[in-house]
TORDO-848829 format. One record per residue (C-alpha): x, y, z; residue in one letter. Coordinates in steps of 0.5 Angstrom, whole numbers. Layout:
X X; Y Y; Z Z; residu a
...
% end
This chain:
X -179; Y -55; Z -240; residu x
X -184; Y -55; Z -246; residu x
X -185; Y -49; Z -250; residu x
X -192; Y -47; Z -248; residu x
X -188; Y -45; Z -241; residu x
X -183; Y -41; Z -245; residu x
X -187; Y -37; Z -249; residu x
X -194; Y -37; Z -245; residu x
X -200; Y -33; Z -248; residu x
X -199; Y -28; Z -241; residu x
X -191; Y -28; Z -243; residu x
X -188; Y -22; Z -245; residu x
X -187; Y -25; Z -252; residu x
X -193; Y -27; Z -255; residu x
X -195; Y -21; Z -259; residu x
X -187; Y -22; Z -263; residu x
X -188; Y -21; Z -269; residu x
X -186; Y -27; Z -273; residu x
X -180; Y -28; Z -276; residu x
X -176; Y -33; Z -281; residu x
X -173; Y -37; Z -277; residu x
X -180; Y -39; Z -274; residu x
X -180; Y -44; Z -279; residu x
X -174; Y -48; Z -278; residu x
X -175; Y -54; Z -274; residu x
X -175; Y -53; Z -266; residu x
X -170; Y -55; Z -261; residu x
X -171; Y -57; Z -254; residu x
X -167; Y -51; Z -249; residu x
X -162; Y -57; Z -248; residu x
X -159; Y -52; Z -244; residu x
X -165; Y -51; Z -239; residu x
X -165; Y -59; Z -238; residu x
X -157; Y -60; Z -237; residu x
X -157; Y -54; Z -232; residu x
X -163; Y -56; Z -227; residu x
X -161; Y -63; Z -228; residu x
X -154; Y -60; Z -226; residu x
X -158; Y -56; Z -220; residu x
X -162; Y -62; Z -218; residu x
X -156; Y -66; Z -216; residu x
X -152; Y -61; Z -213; residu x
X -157; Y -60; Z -208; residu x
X -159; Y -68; Z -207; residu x
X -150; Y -68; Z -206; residu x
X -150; Y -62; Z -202; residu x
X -156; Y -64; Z -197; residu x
X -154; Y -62; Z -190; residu x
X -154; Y -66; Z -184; residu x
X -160; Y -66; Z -179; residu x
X -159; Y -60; Z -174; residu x
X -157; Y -63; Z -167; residu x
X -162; Y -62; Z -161; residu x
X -161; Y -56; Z -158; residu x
X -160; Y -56; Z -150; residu x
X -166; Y -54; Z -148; residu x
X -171; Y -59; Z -153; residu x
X -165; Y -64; Z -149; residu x
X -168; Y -61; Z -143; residu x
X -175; Y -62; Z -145; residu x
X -174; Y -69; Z -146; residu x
X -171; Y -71; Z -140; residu x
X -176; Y -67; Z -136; residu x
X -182; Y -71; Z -139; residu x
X -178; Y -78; Z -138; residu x
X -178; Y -76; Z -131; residu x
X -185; Y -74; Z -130; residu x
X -186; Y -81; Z -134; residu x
X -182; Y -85; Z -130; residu x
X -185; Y -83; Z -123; residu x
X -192; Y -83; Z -126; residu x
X -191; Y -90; Z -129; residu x
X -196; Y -95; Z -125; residu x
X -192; Y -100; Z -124; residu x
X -186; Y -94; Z -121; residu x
X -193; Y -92; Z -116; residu x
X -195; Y -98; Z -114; residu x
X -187; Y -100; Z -112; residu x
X -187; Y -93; Z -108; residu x
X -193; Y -95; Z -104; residu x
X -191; Y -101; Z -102; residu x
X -184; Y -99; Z -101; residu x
X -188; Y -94; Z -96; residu x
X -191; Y -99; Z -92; residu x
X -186; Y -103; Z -91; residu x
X -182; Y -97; Z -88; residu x
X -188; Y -95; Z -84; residu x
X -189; Y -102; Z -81; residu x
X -181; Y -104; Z -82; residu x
X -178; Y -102; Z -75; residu x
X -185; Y -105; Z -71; residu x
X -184; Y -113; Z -74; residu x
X -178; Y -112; Z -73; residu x
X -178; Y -112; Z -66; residu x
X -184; Y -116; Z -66; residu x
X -181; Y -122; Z -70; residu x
X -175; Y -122; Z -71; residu x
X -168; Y -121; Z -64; residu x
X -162; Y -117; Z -65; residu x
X -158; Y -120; Z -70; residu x
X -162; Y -119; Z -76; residu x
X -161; Y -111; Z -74; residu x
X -155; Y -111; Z -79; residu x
X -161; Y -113; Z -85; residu x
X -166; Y -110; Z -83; residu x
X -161; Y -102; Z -83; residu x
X -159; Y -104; Z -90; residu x
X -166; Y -105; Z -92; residu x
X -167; Y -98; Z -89; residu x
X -161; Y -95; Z -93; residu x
X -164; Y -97; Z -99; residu x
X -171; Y -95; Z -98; residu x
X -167; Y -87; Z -97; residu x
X -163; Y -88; Z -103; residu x
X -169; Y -90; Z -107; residu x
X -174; Y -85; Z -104; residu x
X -168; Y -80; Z -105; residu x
X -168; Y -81; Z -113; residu x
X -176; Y -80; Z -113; residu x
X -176; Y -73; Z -110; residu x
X -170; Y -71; Z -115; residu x
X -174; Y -74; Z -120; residu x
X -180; Y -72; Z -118; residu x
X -177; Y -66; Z -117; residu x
X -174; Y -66; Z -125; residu x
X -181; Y -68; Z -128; residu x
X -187; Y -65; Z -123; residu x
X -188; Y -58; Z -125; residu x
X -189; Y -54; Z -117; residu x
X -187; Y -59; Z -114; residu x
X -179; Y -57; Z -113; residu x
X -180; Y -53; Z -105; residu x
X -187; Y -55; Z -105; residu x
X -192; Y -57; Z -101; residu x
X -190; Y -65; Z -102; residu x
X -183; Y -63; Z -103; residu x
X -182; Y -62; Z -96; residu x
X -186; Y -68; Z -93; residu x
X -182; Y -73; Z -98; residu x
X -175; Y -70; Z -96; residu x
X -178; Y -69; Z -89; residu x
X -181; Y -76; Z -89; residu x
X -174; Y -79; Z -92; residu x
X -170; Y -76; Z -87; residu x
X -174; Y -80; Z -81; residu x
X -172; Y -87; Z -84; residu x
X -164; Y -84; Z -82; residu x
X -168; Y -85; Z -74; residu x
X -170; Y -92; Z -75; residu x
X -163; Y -95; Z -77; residu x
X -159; Y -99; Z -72; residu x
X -154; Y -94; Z -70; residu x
X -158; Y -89; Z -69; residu x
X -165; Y -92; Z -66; residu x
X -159; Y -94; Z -61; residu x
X -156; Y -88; Z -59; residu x
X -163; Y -85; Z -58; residu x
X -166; Y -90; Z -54; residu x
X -161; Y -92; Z -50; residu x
X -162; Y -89; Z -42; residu x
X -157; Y -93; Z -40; residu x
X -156; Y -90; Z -32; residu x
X -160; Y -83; Z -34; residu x
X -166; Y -84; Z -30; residu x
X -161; Y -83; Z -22; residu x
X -155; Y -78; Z -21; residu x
X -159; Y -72; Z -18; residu x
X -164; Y -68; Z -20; residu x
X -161; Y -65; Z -27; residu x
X -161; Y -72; Z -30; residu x
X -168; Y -74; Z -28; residu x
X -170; Y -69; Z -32; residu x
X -166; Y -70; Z -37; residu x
X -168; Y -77; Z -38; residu x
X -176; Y -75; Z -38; residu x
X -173; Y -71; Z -44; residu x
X -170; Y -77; Z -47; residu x
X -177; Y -80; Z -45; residu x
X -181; Y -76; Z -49; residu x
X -176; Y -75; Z -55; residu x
X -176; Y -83; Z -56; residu x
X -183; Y -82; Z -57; residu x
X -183; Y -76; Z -61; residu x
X -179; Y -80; Z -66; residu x
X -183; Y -85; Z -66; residu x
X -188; Y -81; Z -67; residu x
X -184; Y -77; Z -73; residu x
X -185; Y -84; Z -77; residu x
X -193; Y -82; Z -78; residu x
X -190; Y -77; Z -82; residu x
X -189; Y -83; Z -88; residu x
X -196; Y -83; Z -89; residu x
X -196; Y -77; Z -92; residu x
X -193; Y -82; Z -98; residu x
X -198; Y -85; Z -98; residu x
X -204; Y -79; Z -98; residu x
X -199; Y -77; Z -104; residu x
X -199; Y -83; Z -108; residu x
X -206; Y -84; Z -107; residu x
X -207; Y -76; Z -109; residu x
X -203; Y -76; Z -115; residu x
X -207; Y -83; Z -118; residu x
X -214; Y -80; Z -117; residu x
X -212; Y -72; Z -120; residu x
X -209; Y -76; Z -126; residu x
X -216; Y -80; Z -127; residu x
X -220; Y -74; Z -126; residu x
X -216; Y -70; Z -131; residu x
X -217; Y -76; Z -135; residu x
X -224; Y -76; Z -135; residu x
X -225; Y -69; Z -135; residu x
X -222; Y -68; Z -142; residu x
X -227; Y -65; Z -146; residu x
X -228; Y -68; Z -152; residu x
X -229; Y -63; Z -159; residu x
X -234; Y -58; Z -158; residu x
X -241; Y -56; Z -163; residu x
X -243; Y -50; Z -165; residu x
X -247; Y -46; Z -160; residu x
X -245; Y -52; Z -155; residu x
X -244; Y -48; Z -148; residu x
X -237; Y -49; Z -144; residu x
X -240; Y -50; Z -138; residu x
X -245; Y -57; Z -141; residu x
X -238; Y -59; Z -145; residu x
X -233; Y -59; Z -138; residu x
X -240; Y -63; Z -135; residu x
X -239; Y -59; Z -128; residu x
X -231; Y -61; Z -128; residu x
X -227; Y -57; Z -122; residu x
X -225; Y -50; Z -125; residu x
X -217; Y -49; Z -124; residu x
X -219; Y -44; Z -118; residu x
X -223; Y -49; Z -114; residu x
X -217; Y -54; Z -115; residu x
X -214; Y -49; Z -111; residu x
X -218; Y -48; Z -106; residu x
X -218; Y -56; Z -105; residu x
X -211; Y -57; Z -106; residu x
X -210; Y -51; Z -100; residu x
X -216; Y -54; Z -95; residu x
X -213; Y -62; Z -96; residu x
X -205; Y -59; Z -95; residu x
X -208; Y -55; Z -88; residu x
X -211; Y -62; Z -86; residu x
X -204; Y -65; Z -87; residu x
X -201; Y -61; Z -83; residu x
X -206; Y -61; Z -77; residu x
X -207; Y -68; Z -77; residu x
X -198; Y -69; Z -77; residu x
X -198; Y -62; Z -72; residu x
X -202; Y -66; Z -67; residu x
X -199; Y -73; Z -67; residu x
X -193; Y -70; Z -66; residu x
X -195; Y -65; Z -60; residu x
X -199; Y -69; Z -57; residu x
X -194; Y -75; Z -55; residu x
X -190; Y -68; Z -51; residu x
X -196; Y -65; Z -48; residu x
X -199; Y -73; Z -45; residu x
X -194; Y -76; Z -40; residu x
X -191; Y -83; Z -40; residu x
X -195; Y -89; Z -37; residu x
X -189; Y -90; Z -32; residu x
X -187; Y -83; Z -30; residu x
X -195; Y -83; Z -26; residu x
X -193; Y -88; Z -21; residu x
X -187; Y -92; Z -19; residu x
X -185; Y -99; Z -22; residu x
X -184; Y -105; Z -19; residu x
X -178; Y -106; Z -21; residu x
X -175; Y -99; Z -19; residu x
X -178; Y -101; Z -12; residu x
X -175; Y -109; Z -12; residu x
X -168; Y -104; Z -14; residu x
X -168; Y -100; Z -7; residu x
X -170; Y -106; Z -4; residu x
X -164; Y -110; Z -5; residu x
X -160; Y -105; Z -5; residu x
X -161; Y -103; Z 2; residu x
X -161; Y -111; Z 4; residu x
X -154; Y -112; Z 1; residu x
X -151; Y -106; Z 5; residu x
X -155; Y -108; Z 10; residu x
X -152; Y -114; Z 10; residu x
X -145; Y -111; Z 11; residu x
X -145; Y -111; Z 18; residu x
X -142; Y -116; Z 22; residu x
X -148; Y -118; Z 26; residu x
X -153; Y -119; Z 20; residu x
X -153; Y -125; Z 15; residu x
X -153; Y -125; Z 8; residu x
X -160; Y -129; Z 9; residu x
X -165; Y -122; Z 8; residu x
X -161; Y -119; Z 2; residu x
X -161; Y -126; Z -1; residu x
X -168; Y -127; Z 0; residu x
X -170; Y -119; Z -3; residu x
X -166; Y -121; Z -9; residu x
X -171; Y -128; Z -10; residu x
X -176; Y -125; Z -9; residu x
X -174; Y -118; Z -13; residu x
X -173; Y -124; Z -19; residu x
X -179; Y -128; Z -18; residu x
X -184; Y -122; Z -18; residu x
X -181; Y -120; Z -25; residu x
X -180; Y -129; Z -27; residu x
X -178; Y -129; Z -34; residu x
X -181; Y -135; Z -36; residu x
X -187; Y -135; Z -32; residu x
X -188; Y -128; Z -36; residu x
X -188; Y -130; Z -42; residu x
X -192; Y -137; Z -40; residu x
X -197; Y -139; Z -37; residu x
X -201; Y -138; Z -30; residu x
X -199; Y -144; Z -26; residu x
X -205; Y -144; Z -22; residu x
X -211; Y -140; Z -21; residu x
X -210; Y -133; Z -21; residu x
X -206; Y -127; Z -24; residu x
X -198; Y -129; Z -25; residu x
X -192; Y -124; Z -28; residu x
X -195; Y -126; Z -34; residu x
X -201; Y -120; Z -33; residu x
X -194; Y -115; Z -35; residu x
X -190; Y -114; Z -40; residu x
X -184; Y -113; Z -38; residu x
X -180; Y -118; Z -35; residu x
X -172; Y -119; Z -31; residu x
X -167; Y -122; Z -35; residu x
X -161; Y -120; Z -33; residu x
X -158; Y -117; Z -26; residu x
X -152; Y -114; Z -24; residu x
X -147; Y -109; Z -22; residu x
X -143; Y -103; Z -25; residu x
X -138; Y -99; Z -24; residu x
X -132; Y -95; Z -26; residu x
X -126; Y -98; Z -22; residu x
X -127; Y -105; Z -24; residu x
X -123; Y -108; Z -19; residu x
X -128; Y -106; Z -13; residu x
X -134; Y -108; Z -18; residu x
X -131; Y -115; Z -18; residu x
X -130; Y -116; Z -11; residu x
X -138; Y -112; Z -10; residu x
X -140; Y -117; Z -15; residu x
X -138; Y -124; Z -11; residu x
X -140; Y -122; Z -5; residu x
X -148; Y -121; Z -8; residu x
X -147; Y -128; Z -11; residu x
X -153; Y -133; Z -9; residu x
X -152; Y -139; Z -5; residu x
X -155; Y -145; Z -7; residu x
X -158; Y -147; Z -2; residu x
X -162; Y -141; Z -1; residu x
X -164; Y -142; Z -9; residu x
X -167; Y -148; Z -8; residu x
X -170; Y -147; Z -2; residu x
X -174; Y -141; Z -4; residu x
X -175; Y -145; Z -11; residu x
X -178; Y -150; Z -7; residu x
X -183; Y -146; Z -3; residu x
X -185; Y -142; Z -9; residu x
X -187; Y -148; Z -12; residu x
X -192; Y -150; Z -7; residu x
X -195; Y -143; Z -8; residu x
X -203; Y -142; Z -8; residu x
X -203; Y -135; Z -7; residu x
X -208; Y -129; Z -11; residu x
X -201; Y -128; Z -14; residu x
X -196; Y -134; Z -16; residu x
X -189; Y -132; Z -18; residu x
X -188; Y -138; Z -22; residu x
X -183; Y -142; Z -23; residu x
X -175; Y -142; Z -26; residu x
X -173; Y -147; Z -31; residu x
X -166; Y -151; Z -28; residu x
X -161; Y -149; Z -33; residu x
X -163; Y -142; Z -30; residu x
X -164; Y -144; Z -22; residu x
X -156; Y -146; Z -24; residu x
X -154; Y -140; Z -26; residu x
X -158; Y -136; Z -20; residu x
X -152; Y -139; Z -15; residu x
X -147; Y -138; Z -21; residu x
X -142; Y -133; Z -21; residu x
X -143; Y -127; Z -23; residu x
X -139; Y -125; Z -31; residu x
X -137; Y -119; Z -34; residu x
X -141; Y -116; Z -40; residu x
X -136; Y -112; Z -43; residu x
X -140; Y -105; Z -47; residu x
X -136; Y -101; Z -54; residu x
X -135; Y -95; Z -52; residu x
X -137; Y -95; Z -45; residu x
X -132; Y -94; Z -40; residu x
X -136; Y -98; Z -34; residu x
X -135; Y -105; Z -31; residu x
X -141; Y -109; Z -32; residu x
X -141; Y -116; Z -28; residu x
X -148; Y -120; Z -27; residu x
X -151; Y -126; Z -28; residu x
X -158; Y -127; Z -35; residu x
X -164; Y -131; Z -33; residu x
X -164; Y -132; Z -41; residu x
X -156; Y -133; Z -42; residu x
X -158; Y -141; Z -46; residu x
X -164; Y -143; Z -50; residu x
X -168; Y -147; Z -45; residu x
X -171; Y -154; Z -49; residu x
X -179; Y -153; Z -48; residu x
X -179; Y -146; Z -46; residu x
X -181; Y -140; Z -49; residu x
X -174; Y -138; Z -49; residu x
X -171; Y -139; Z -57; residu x
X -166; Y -134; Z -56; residu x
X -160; Y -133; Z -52; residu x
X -158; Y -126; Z -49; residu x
X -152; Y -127; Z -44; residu x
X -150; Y -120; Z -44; residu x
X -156; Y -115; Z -42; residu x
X -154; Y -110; Z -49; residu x
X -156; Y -117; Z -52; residu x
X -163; Y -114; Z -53; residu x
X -164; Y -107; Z -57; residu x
X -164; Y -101; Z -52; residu x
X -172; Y -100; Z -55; residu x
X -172; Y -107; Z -51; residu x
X -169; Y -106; Z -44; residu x
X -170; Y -101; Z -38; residu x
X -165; Y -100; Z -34; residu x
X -167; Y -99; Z -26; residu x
X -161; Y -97; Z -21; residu x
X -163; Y -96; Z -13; residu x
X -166; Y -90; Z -13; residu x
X -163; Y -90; Z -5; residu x
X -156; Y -91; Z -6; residu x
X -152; Y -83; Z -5; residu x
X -149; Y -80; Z -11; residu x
X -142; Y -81; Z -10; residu x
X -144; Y -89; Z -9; residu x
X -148; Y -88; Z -16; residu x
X -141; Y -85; Z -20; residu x
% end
């Protein structure tokens, strides 16, 4: 401290008369020095700790994380792939791929919820008015149909198994299971909404990004400044319009499937005509003076007429074929509860050979406007075969009948095995029962 600071001009001293001891030689205020050095390292020994983050800057920042995560690029586009994949998963799995792959195919699907279910509790952290809102809602309810395509469920839903007889109370159950089988089908579309989302988020984060004014001059107007940007309330506006038209898009996809009747509930099948027909030739069949010759021949006819092997070949002449449909006969047989008699009824409705290879024969001199096609010998052999048990989880019917694609057939369409009619998905398989048969002879 030097002594012009203790004695300024300005200070209270400076009109001290001077005295004797203004002569002798000046000391520096040691004292001064040794207590402000004193006080400089009392403070530089006494700095205190930085102040710990207090709770809500630690919100803040796991808040802005999370918005940073969900909005991350690389997270959106992961996201919108993910959303494709679930939205034409359960298709190419049908399409490419049998029923031993539905194990991969439901964990792929578990995963995909797990996933989708972090975004929204993310997006839920991070996104301001997102909790509850208008997106919240078509995520959660997006997410919740994937639960629909896992195997388990897709079975349980789709699986008519005897729901299309028994009275009239259970024909309108099974046109309900019907259209509920659409419905969730339909429910799949809802995914889209993912993807309108993904695609939205990315052009309001563009458009925020180049509608940022950059720092205005004197007198310039805010209007020229913005360029013409969307005000706040006109992206309000926009924002309600677009939700609308989700929701009436999505309302009409779902309601229409309901209003409109299925193709097969306009006119009768085949197959339900090919059931009665047989039916009342095997009981017809019962009588001591009537062979067994008409049941064999309906059931070779019924078989022909929906031939697995010419359905999913090639016309073997000129004209149409069962290639013309897409539904096709794999396996045929009988069931009941009292498994003993169902055994007996079963071999009784077994094929003679002869009778097999002598419709074969016939079938392939054919040269109608309808051919049926011809069968394989490996499955000719099983047509005059015995009848074996197909055994179902959880069901407490006996089932016996024979599969025109229990074996893989070298040089056929035939590149998987199903000995077991459960051996196909419930989306894949209709069940057709005798529609001519009493109630009593149905349970």
């Amino acid at each position: 401290i030097s002594e012009r600071d203790t004695y300024s001009e300005a200070g209270p001293y400076a009109s001290r008369p001077p005295s004797s001891s203004d002569n002798l030689p000046k000391e520096r205020p040691r004292s001064r020095l040794y207590s402000s050095s004193i006080m400089n390292s009392v403070r530089s020994s006494e700095k205190l700790p930085p102040s710990s983050p207090s709770r809500s800057q630690r919100w803040r920042a796991i808040k802005s994380f999370c918005g940073w995560l969900v909005e991350h690029r690389f997270v959106v586009g992961f996201m919108t792939l993910l959303t494709v994949w679930v939205l034409l998963g359960e298709d190419l799995k049908l399409i490419l791929t049998n029923k031993d792959m539905d194990d991969t195919f439901g964990a792929l699907g578990i995963i995909c919820i797990c996933l989708f279910s972090i975004e929204i509790l993310l997006s839920s952290v991070g996104k301001q008015d997102y909790f509850l809102g208008f997106f919240f809602i078509l995520d959660v309810v997006s997410t919740s149909s994937l639960i629909l395509d896992l195997p388990s469920i897709s079975e349980a839903l789709n699986d008519q198994d005897g729901s299309n007889l028994g009275g009239a109370e259970k024909g309108r159950t099974a046109r309900v299971g019907a259209r509920s089988a659409r419905v969730v089908r339909v429910i799949r579309l809802i995914r889209i909404a993912k993807l309108y989302k993904a695609v939205y988020d990315s052009t309001q984060k563009q458009q925020a990004s180049q509608s940022k004014p950059n720092s205005a001059s004197p007198g310039e107007d805010d209007e020229e400044l913005q360029g013409g940007n969307e005000s706040r309330v006109g992206k309000k506006l926009s924002d309600l319009t677009i939700r609308r038209v989700i929701v009436l898009v999505l309302s009409m996809l779902i309601c229409l499937p309901i209003l409109s009747p299925e193709e097969g509930l306009k006119n009768a099948a085949s197959a339900q005509y090919g059931a009665d027909e047989v039916w009342v030739r095997f009981k017809a069949s019962e009588a001591e003076n009537v062979g067994p010759d008409s049941y064999e021949k309906a059931m070779l006819r019924f078989i022909y007429f929906h031939n697995w092997f010419a359905g999913n070949g090639d016309c073997p002449k000129d004209g149409s074929c069962p290639n013309a449909y897409s539904s096709h006969l794999y396996w045929i047989g009988m069931s009941g509860m009292d498994e003993a008699l169902v055994r007996k009824e079963a071999h009784r409705a077994e094929l003679r050979r002869s009778i097999v290879e002598g419709w074969a024969s016939n079938v392939s001199q054919m040269n109608n406007i309808f051919n049926y096609g011809s069968i394989p010998p490996q499955a000719l052999r099983t047509l005059w075969g015995e009848w074996t048990q197909c055994r179902d989880a959880g069901k407490p019917e006996s089932k016996f009948g024979i599969s025109l694609i229990g074996e893989t057939i070298p040089d056929t369409p035939l590149t998987y095995a199903a000995p077991c009619y459960n051996d196909l998905r419930a989306l894949e398989r209709t069940v057709f029962y005798p529609g001519l048969m009493t109630s009593d002879q149905f349970e």
